[in-house]
KEKE-3310 file (N, C-alpha, C; in steps of 0.2 Angstrom, whole numbers, plus 5000, padded with zeros to 4 digits):
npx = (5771:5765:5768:5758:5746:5740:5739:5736:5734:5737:5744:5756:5759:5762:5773:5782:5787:5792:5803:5817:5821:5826:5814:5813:5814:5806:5796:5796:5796:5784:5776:5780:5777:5762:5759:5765:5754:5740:5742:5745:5739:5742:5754:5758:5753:5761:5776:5773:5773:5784:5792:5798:5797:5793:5782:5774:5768:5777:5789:5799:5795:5803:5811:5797:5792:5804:5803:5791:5792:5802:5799:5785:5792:5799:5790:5783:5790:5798:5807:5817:5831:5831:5843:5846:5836:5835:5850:5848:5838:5844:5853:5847:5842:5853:5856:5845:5838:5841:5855:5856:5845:5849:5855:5844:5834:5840:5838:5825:5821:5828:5825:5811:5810:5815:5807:5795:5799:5809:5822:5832:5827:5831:5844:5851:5850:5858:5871:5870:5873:5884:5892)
npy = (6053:6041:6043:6054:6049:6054:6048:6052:6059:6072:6074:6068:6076:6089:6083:6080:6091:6100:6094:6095:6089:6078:6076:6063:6055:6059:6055:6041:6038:6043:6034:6021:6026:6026:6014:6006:6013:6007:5993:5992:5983:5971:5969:5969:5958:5950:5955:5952:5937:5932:5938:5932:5928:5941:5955:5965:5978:5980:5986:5997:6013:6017:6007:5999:6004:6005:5991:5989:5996:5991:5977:5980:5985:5972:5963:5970:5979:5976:5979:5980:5974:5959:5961:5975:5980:5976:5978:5995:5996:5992:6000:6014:6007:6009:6021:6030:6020:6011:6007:5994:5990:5990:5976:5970:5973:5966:5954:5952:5955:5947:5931:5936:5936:5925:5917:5921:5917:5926:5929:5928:5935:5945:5945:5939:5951:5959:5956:5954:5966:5972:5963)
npz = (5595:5599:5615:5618:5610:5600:5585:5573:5555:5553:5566:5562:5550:5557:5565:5556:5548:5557:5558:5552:5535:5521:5507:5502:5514:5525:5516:5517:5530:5534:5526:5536:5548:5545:5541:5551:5562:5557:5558:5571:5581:5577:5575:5589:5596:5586:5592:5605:5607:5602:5614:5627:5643:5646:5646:5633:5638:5648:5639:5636:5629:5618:5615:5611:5602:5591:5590:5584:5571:5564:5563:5556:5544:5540:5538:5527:5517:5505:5497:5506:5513:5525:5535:5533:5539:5553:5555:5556:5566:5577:5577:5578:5593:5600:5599:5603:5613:5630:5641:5635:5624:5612:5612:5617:5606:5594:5597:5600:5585:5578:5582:5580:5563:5562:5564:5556:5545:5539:5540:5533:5518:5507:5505:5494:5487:5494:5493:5479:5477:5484:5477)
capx = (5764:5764:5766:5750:5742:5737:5743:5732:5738:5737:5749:5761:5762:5765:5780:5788:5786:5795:5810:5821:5822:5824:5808:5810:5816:5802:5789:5798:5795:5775:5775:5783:5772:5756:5761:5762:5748:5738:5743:5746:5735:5744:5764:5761:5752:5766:5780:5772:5774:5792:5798:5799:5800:5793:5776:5774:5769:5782:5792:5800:5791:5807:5811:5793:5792:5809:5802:5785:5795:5806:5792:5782:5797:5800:5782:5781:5796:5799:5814:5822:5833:5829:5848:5847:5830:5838:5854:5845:5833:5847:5857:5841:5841:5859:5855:5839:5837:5847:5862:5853:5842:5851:5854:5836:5830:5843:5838:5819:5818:5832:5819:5804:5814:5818:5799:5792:5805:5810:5829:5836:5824:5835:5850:5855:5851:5864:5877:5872:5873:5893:5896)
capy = (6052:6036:6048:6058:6045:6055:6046:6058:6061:6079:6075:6067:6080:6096:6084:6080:6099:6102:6091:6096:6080:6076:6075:6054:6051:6062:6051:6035:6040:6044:6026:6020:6027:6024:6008:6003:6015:6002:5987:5991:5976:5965:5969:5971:5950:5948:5955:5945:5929:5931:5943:5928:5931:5948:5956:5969:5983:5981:5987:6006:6016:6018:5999:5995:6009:6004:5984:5988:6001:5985:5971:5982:5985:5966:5963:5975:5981:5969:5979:5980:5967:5960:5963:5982:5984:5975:5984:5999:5995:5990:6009:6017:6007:6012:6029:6033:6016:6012:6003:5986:5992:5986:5970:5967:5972:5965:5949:5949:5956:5940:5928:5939:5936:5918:5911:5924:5916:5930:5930:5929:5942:5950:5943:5940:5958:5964:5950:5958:5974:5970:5960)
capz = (5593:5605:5620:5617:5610:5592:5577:5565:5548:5555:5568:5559:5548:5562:5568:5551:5548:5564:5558:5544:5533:5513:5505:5501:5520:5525:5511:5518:5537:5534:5525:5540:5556:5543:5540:5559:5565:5553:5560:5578:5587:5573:5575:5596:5594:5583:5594:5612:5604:5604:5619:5632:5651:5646:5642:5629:5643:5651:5637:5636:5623:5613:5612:5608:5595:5588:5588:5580:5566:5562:5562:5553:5538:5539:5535:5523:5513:5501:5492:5512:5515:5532:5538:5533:5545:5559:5557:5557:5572:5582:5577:5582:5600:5604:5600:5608:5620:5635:5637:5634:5621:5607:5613:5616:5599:5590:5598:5598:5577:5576:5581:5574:5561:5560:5566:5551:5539:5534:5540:5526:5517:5502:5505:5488:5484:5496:5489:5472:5478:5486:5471)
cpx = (5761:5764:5763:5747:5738:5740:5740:5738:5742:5746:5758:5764:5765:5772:5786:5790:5791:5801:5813:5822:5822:5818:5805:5813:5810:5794:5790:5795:5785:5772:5774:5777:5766:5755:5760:5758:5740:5735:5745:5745:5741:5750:5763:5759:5761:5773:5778:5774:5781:5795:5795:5802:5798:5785:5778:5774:5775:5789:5794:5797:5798:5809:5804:5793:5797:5808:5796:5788:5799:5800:5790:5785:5798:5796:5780:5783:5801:5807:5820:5825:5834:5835:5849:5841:5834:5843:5853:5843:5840:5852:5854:5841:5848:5858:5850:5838:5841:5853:5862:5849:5845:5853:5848:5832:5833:5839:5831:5818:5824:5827:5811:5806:5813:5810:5795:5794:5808:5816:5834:5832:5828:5842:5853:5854:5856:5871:5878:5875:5883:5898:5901)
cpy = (6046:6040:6050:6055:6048:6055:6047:6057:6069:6081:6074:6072:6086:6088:6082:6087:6103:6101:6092:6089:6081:6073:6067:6052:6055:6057:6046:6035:6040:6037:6022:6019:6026:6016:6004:6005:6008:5997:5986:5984:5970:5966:5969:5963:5947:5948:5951:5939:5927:5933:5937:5931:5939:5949:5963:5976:5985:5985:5995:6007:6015:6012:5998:5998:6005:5995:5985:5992:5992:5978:5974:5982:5978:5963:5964:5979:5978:5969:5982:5974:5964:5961:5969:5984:5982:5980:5991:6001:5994:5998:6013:6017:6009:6019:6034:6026:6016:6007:5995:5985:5986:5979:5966:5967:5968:5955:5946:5949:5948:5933:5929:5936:5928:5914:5915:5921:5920:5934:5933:5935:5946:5950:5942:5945:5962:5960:5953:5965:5975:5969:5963)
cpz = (5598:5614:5622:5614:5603:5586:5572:5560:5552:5560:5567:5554:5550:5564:5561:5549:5554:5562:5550:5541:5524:5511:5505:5509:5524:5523:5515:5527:5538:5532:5531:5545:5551:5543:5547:5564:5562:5557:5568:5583:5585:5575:5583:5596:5592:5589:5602:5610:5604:5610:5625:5639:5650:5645:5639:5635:5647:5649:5637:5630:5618:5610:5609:5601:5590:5583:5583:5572:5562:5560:5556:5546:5536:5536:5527:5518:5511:5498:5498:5514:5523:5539:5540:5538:5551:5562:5559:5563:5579:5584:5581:5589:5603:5601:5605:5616:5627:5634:5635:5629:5616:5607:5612:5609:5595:5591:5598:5590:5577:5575:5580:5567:5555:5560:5558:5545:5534:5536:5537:5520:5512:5503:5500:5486:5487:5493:5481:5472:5482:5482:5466)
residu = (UNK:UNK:UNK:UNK:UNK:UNK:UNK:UNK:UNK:UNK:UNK:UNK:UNK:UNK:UNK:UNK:UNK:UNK:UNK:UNK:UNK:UNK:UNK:UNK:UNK:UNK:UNK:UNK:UNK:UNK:UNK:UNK:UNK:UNK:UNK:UNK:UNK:UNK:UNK:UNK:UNK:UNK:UNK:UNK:UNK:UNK:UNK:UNK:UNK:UNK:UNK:UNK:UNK:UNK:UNK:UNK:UNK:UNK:UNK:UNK:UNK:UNK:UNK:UNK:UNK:UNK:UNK:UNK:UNK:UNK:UNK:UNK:UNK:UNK:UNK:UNK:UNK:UNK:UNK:UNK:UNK:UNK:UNK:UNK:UNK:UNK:UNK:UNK:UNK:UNK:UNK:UNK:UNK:UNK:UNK:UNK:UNK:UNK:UNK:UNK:UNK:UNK:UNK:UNK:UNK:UNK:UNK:UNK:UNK:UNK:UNK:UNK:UNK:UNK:UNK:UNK:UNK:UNK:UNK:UNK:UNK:UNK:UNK:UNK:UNK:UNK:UNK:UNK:UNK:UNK:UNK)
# end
């Protein structure tokens, strides 16, 4: 959608349609890109502020993608604990990014993160959840 440049409802629906998926990973997915379609100006603000020695342009689409999908969940997804989106985000960039990906994202949501104060972020719910 970042590609082509049309982040319709429209469009998201022919590619979720295209991709076989379970219907709440599918709901959670349309949350997701609505969620950071939204707030674009705001999560790219948010991620410069942190990427040092670097400008946002400069970044690959799948890195940014994968930083603004994470920012965005950090934000926004109260009952996500802020270790589960990083982990997440960081699986993401060693699957799709290159071989530096994962370092990078791991390392700008880290101090996204820590300056948002939201580090720690549901911590005691994964400690209950181990418990």
């Amino acid at each position: 959608m970042d590609i082509v440049g049309d982040r319709s409802a429209a469009n998201l629906r022919a590619l979720l349609t295209a991709m076989p998926a379970d219907p709440r990973a599918r709901e959670f997915a349309t949350r997701l890109v609505e969620g950071v379609s939204a707030d674009l100006g705001h999560l790219d603000e948010l991620l410069a502020q942190v990427i040092t020695n670097w400008s946002i342009g400069r970044l690959s689409r799948i890195d940014h993608n994968i930083l603004r999908l994470a920012a965005w969940e950090l934000l926004n997804l109260e009952d996500v604990p802020a270790r589960v989106t990083m982990d997440e985000a960081i699986e993401l960039a060693k699957r799709y990014g290159d071989r530096h990906s994962s370092q990078f994202v791991n390392g700008v949501l880290d101090e996204l993160a820590s300056r948002l104060g939201l580090k720690h972020k549901g911590d005691q719910d994964l400690a209950a959840a181990k418990g």
